[in-house]
Residue, then its C-alpha position, 0 to 999 in steps of 0.5 A: x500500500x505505501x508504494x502506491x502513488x494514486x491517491x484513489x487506490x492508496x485510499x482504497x487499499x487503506x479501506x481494504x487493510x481497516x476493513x481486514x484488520x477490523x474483520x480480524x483477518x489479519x494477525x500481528x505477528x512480531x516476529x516478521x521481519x520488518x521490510x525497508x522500502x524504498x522510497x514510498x509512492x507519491x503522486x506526480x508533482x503538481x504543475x506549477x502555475x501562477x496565481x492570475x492563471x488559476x481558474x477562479x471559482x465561485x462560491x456556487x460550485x462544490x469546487x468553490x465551496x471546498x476551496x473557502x472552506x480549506x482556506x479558512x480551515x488553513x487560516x484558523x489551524x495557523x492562528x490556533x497553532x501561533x496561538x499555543x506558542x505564546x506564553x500564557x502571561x503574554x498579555x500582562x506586561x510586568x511581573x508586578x501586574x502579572x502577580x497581581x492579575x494572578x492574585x486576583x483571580x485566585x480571590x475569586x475562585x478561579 
């Protein structure tokens, strides 16, 4: 399956290894040898256009819809992930205020 490089028939056999493994027709045997492989199968590298010469697409299309909601998917896992890189006391600029912001919410339970 990893030497496959169509993604339909990587998908497939995918499904056919959950299907089999979950079925229980398989078997885990730790004591065969693990294969090194060579390089795994990829899809061929896209054409590389530029941006004025990509096709826009509506929002009234599948294709147009999928393209925003990607986008907006990409944009929010970059802030989530930007986000968890800031130190929590990030907002609060002294340590003096820090402790105090701090000391407070533990004054109200929190």
């Amino acid at each position: 399956m990893l030497r496959l490089s169509d993604p339909g028939e990587k998908t497939a056999a995918a499904r056919r290894l959950r299907r089999d493994w979950l079925d229980g027709r398989l078997e885990l045997d730790e004591m065969t040898p693990v294969v090194a492989l060579p390089i795994p199968g990829r899809p061929p590298q896209p054409l590389l256009v530029a941006p004025r010469e990509v096709p826009r697409r509506g929002l009234g299309t599948r294709e147009g819809r999928a393209a925003l909601v990607h986008a907006v998917r990409s944009g929010m896992w970059r802030s989530v992930r930007a986000g968890s890189r800031k130190p929590a006391h990030s907002a609060v600029s002294s340590p003096r205020r820090r402790s105090r912001v701090l000391s407070g919410s533990m004054r109200r339970g929190r």
